[in-house]
C-alpha positions as CSV (number, residue, x, y, z in Angstrom):
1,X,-4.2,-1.8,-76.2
2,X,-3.7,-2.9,-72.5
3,X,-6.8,-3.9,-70.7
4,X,-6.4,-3.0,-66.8
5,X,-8.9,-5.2,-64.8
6,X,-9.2,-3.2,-62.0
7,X,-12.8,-2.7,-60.6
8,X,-11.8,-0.5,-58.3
9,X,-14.4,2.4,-57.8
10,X,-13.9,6.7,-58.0
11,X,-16.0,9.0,-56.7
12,X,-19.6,8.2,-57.7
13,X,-21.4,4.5,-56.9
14,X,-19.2,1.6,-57.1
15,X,-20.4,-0.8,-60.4
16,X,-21.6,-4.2,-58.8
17,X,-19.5,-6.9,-59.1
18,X,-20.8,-10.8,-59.1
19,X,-20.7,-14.3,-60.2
20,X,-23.0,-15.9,-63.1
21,X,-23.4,-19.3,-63.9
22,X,-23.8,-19.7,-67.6
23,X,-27.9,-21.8,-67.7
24,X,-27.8,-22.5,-71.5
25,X,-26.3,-21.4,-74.3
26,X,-28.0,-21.6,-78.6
27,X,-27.7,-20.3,-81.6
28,X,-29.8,-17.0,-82.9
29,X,-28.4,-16.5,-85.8
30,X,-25.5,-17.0,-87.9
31,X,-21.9,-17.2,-85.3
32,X,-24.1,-15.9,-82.9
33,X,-25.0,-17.4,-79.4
34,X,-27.8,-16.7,-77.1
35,X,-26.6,-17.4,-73.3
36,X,-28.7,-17.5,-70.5
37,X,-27.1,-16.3,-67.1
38,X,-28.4,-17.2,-63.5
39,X,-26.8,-15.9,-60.0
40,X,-24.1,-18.5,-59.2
41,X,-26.0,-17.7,-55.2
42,X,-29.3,-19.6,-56.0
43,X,-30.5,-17.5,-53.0
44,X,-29.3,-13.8,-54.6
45,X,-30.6,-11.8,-57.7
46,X,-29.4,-9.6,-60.3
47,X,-29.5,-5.5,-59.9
48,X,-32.1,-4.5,-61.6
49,X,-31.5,-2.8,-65.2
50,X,-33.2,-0.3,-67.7
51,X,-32.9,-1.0,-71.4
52,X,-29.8,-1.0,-73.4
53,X,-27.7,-1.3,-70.1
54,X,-24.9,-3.6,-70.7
55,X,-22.9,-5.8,-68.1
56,X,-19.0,-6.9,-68.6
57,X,-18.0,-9.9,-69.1
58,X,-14.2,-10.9,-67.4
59,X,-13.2,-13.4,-69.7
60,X,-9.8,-14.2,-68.2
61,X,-7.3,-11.4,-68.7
62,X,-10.1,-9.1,-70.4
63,X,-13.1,-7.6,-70.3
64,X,-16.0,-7.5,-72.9
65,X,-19.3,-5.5,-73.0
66,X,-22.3,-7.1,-73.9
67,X,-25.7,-5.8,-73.8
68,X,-28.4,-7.5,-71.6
69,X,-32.0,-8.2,-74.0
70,X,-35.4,-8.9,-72.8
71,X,-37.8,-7.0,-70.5
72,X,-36.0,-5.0,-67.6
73,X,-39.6,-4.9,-66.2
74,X,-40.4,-8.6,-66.0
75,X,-40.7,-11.0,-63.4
76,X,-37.3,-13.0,-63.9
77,X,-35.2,-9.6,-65.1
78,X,-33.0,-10.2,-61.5
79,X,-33.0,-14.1,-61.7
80,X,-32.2,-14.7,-65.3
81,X,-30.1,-12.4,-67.8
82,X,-29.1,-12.8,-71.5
83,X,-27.0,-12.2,-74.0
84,X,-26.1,-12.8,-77.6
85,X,-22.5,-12.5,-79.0
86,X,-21.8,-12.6,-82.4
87,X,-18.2,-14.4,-83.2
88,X,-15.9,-12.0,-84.3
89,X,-13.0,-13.2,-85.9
90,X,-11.6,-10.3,-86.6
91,X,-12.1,-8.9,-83.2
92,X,-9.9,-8.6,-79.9
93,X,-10.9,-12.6,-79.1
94,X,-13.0,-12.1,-76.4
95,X,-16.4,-13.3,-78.6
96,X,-13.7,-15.8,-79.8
97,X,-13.0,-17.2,-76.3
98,X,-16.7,-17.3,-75.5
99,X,-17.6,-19.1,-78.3
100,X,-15.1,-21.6,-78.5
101,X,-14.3,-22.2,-74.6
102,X,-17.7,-21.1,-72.8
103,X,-19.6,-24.1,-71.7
104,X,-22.9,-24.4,-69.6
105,X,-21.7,-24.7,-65.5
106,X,-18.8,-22.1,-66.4
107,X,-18.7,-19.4,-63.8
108,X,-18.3,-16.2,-64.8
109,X,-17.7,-12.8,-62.8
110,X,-20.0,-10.0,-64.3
111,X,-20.0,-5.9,-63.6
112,X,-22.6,-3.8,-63.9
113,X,-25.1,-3.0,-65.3
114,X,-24.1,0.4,-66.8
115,X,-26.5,1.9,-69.2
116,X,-25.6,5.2,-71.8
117,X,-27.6,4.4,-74.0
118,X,-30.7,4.5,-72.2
119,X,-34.0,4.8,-73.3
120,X,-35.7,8.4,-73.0
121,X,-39.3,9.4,-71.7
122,X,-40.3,10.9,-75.2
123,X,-43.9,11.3,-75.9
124,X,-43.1,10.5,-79.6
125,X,-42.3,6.9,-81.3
126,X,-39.3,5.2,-80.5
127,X,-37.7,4.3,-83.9
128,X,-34.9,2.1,-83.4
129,X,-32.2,1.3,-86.0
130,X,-29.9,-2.2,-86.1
131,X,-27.5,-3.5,-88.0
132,X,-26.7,-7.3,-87.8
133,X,-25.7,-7.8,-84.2
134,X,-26.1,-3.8,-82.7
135,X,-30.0,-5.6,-82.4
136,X,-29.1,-6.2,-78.7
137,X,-30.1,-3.3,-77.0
138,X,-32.5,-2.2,-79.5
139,X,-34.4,-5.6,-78.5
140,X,-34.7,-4.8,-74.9
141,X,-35.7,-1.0,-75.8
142,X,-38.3,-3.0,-78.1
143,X,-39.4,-5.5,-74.8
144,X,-39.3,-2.0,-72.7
145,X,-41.9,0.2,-75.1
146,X,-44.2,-3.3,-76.1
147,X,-44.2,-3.7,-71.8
148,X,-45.9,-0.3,-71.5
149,X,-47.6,0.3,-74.5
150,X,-45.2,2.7,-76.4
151,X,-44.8,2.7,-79.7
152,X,-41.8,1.5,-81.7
153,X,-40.7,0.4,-84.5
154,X,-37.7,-2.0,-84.9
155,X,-35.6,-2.1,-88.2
156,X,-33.0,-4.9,-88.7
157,X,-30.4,-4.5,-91.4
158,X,-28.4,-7.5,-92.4
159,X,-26.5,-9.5,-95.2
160,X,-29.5,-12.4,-95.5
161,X,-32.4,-13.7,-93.5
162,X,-29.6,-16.2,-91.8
163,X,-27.6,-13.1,-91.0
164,X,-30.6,-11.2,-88.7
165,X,-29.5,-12.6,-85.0
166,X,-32.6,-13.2,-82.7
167,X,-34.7,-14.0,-85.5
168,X,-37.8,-15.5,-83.7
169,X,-36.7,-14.0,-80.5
170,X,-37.9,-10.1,-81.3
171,X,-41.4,-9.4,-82.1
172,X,-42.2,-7.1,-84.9
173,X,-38.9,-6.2,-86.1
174,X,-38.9,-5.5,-90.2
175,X,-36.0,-6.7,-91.6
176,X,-33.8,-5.1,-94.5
177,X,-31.5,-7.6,-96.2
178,X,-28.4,-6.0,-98.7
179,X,-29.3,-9.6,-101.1
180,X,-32.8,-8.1,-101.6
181,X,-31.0,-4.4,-102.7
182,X,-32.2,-2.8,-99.2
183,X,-29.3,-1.3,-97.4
184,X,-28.4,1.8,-95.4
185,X,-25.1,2.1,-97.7
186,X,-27.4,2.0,-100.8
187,X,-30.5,4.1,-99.5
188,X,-31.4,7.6,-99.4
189,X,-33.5,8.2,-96.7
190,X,-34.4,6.4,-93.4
191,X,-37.4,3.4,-93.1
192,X,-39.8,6.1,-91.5
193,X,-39.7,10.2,-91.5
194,X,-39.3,12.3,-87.6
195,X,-42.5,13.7,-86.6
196,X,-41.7,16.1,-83.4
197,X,-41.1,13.9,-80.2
198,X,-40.1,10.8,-81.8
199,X,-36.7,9.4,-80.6
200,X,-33.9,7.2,-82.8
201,X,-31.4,4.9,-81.9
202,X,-29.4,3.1,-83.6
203,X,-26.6,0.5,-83.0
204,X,-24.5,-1.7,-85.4
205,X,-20.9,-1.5,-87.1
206,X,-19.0,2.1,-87.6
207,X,-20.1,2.3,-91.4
208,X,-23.9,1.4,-90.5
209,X,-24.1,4.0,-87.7
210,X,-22.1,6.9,-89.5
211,X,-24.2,6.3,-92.5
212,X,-27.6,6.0,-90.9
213,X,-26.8,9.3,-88.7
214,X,-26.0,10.9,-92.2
215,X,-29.4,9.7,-93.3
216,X,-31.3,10.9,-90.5
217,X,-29.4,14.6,-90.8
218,X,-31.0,14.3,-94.2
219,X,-34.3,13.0,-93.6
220,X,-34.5,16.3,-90.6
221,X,-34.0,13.9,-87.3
222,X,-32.8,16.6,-84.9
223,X,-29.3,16.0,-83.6
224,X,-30.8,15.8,-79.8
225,X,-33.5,12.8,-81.3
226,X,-30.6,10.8,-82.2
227,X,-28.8,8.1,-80.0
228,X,-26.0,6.0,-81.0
229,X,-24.0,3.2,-79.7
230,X,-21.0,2.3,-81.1
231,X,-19.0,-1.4,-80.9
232,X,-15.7,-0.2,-81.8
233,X,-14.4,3.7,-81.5
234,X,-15.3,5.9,-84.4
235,X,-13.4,6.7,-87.1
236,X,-13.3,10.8,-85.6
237,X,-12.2,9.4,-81.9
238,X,-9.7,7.3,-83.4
239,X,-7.9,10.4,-85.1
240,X,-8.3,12.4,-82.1
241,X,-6.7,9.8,-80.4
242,X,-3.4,10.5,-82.6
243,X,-3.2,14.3,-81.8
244,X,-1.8,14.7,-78.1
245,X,-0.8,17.2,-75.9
246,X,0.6,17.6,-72.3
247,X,-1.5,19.0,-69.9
248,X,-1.8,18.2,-65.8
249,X,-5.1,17.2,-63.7
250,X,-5.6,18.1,-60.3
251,X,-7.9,15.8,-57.8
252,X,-10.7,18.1,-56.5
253,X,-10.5,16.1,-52.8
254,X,-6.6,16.1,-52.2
255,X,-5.2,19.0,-54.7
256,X,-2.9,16.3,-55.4
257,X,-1.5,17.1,-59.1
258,X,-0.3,14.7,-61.9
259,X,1.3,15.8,-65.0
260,X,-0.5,13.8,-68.1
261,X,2.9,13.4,-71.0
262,X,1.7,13.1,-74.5
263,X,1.8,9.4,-74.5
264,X,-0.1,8.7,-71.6
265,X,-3.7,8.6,-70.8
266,X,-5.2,9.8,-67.8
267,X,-6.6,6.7,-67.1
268,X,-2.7,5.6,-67.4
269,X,-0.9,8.4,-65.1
270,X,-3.9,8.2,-61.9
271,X,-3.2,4.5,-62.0
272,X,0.1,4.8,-61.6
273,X,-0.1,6.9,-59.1
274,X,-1.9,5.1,-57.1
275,X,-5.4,6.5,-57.5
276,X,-8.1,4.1,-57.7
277,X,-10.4,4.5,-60.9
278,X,-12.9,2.1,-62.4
279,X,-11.9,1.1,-66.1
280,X,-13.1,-1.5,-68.6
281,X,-13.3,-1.5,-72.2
282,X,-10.4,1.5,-72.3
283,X,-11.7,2.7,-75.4
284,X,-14.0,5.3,-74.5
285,X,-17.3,2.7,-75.3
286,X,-18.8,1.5,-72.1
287,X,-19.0,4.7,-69.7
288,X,-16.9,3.2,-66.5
289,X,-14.4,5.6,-66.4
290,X,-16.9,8.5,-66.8
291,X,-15.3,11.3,-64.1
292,X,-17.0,14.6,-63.4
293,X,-14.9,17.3,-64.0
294,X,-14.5,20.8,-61.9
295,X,-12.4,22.5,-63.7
296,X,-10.9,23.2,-67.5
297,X,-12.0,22.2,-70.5
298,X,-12.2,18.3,-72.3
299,X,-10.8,17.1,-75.0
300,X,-13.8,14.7,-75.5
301,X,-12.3,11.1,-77.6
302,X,-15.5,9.4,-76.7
303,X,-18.2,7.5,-77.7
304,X,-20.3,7.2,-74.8
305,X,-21.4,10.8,-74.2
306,X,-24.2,12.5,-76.8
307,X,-23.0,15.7,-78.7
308,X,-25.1,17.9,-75.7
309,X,-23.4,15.7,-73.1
310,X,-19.8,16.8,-75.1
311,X,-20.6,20.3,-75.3
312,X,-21.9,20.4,-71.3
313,X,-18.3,19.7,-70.4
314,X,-19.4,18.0,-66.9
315,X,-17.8,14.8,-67.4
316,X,-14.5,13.2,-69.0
317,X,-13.8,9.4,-70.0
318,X,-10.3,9.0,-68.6
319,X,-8.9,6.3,-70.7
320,X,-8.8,8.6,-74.2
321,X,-9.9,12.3,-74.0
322,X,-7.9,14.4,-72.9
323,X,-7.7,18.9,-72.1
324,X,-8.3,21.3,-74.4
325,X,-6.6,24.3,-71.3
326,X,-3.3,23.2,-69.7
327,X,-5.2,21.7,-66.4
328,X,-8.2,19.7,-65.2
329,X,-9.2,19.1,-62.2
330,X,-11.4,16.2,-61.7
331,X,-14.3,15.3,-59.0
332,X,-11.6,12.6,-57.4
């Protein structure tokens, strides 16, 4: 996959761009670092955020999306910002340049924040769902319902006690560890039962979310009382992702008409054609290339958008879905 670093903007609000100065940087947990992040401008602040936002991180010639913890609603939320990253040596070596190149006094150039995966005004209990490092914006949905008296609960799933990241840094979360037996793979039925209103969210690897959502189908969660983000495309947008078709999109402001071949995005053709778009994680994950569309019918290959967002057929991630009717004119 090419990552594009434009931060160019479409349509809708422009994603802030700014400079960071990395304040400290420790461990929370096994290969994963807690870093602290000031305004490189002693004299400006942060945009304010609303939790499970995320901000990306230009590391170089990429991009990475990390989610921002804590309290959106507390006194230093636009002076001091944090992350954890877990080191993922698997992954596409952005964790891999942080961890092993990042130093305290780096400067780093941050967008956003962008948040789908927000936090909704239920009346119910906010149950939320993590496995091993997908506790990052669970944590600041935690901060957010302990900051206004909402109730919550916070269930951490993880290898060992050394595996849960921000242990000592999350209050009240229960943790689940596979040595002890307790794992989603292994259970049959979610930590707690839905009682109208409640709300769950759940974050963490492919296999924990498909299996938890599974569970909660079970167990009678709703599908609109379930929220998931995903690290990593799922295993349905991934196969979606192999079946493409030709079709054309049209710009709503200029009528200005690009044909889309089979092995092209849409992300791919508007930017070679000159058309400005915002794009970061090109995977259909972080939101930034969200586009309304006016007319025809998506091909949705995301996982940003809920299964009511999908089925609304208002907006379109450009860099993976595609059109399900042989045009689609877009709100550019």
């Amino acid at each position: 996959m090419t990552t594009r670093t434009s931060t160019t903007t479409r349509t809708t609000t422009h994603t802030p761009t700014m400079l960071a100065v990395v304040e400290s940087m420790s461990r929370a947990g096994t290969d994963v670092l807690l870093i602290e992040l000031a305004p490189a401008d002693p004299d400006a602040t942060f945009p304010a955020f609303t939790a499970g936002a995320h901000v990306d991180l230009h590391l170089g010639p990429v991009i990475r999306q990390y989610s921002l913890l804590g309290d959106p609603t507390a006194p230093d939320a636009t002076t001091r910002w944090f992350i954890a990253v877990k080191h993922d040596h698997d992954g596409r070596g952005g964790s891999t340049v942080i961890h092993e190149q990042l130093r305290v006094g780096h400067i780093l150039e941050i967008t956003g924040p962008r948040n789908h995966f927000p936090l909704e005004d239920t009346p119910g209990r906010v149950v939320l769902l993590a496995g091993g490092i997908g506790i990052t914006p669970l944590a600041a949905m935690a901060a957010a319902c302990d900051a206004v008296g909402r109730p919550r609960e916070l269930h951490v799933y993880a290898s060992t006690a050394e595996d849960v990241p921000l242990r000592g840094h999350v209050s009240g979360a229960v943790e689940h560890l596979s040595v002890d037996g307790d794992s989603v793979r292994t259970a049959t039925g979610l930590p707690t039962g839905y009682i109208p209103g409640d709300q769950l969210y759940i974050c963490g690897p492919g296999g924990f979310i498909d299996r938890a959502v599974e569970l909660a189908a079970a167990d009678g969660w709703p599908e609109e009382a379930v929220r998931v983000e995903r690290f990593a495309p799922s295993a349905a947008s991934a196969a979606a992702s192999a079946t493409d078709g030709a079709f054309e999109v049209r710009l709503a402001s200029t009528g200005a008409t690009f044909p889309v071949p089979e092995d092209m995005s849409i992300a791919d053709v508007l930017t070679d054609n000159g058309v400005d778009i915002e794009l970061s994680c090109e995977a259909g994950m972080c939101g930034a290339c969200l586009t309304g569309v006016v007319d025809g019918v998506p091909d949705h290959r995301d996982d940003v958008q809920s299964p009511t967002e999908h089925a609304s057929n208002t907006q379109i991630t450009l860099c993976c879905s595609r059109s399900l009717t042989p045009s689609l004119t877009l709100d550019l």
